[in-house]
N, C-alpha and C positions, 0 to 999 in steps of 0.2 A: 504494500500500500504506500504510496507515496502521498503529501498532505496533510491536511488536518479533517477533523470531522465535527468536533463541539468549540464554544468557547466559552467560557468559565470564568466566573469574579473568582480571584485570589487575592493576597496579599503578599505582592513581591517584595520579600526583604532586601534591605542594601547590603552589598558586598563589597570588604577590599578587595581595592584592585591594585595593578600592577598595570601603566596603560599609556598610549600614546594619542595624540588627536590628529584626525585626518578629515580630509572631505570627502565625501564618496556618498554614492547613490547606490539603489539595488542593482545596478548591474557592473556596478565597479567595486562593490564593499568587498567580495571574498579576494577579489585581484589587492587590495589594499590590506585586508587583515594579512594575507600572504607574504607580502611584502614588508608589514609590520617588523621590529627588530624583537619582539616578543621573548619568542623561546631563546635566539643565541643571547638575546642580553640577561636571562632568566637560569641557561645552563652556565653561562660566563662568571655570574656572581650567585652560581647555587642556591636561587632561592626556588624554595620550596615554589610549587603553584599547582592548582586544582584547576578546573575549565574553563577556557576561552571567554568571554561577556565581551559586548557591541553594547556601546549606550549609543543610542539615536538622539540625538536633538533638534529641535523644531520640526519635528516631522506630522503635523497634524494634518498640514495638505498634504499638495502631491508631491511637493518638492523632492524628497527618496525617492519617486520614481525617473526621476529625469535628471540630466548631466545638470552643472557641477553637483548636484545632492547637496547634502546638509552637512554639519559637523557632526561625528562621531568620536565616540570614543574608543578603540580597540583594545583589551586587555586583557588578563589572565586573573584568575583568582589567587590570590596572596593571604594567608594568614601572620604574618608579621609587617613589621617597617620594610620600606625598602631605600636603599640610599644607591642612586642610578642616574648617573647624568643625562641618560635619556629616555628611560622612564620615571612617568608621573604616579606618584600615587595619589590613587582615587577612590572615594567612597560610591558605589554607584546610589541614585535613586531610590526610591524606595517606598510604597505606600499601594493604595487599590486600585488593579490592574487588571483590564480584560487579559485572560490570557486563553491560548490554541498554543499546541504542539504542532510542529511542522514533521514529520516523518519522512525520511529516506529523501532521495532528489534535489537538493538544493535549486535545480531550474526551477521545480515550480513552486518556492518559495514566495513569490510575488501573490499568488493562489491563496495562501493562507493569511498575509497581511491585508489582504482584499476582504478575506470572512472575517475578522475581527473587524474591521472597520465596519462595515455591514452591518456587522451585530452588533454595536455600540448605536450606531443610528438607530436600528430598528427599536432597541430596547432602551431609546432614551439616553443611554451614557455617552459624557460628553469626556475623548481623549485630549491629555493634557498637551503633547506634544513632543513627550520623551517615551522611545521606547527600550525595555533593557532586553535582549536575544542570547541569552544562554545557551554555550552547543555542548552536545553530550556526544563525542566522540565516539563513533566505532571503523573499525577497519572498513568493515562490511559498510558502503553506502547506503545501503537499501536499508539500513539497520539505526545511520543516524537520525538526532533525535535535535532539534531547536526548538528551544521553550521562549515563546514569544509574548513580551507582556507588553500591553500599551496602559500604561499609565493612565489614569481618568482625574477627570479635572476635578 
């Protein structure tokens, strides 16, 4: 199954991060997170890190959809300080969020930031404008997992 299927109020907690800012849209964010110096500055000064987080900002229109995009933030999760001339540390966002799982495929990722939005109109909630994209790494494609929350206002 590639996609999502429901979307659900939660309450996305904030994470440290370990993180960089860039500009990117949906069709340039994974070419940017890639690009990110993430992992080599992360193995270089052995810190510890747990999964990848994308903060979005101002993304309440379309703007993510179409070139230059918006500011992001690309990072890793950090349980301590970090001291990094070129990573930032960052608290992400944090508070009540529609959220949808994106399953396997990253192309059609665009698919399920489409149903949240959807379903935020439909059901009256109003997105803030930050979204935070959690990826849950597996080998297997078909098997990853993006936890996508848009923030509500």
């Amino acid at each position: 199954m590639n996609g999502a299927q429901s979307v659900t109020i939660v309450e996305c907690a904030p994470r440290q991060l370990a993180s960089v800012r860039r500009q990117a849209s949906l069709a340039t964010l994974t070419a940017a997170a890639a690009a990110a110096p993430l992992w080599e500055r992360a193995y270089a000064n052995a810190i510890r890190h747990g999964r990848p987080v994308i903060v979005l900002h101002e993304a309440a229109g379309d703007a993510f959809f179409e070139p230059p995009g918006v500011p992001v933030d690309i990072g890793i999760e950090v349980d301590t300080s970090i001291s990094d001339p070129v990573l930032a540390a960052l608290t992400s966002p944090g508070g009540r969020a529609a959220m949808a799982r994106h399953v396997g495929n990253e192309g059609t990722i665009r698919d399920t930031h489409q149903l949240i939005r959807d379903w935020c109109a439909a059901h009256g909630h109003t997105i803030s404008g930050t979204v935070v994209m959690i990826h849950f790494w597996d080998d297997e494609p078909a098997r990853r997992v993006t936890e996508i929350n848009y923030l509500l206002a």
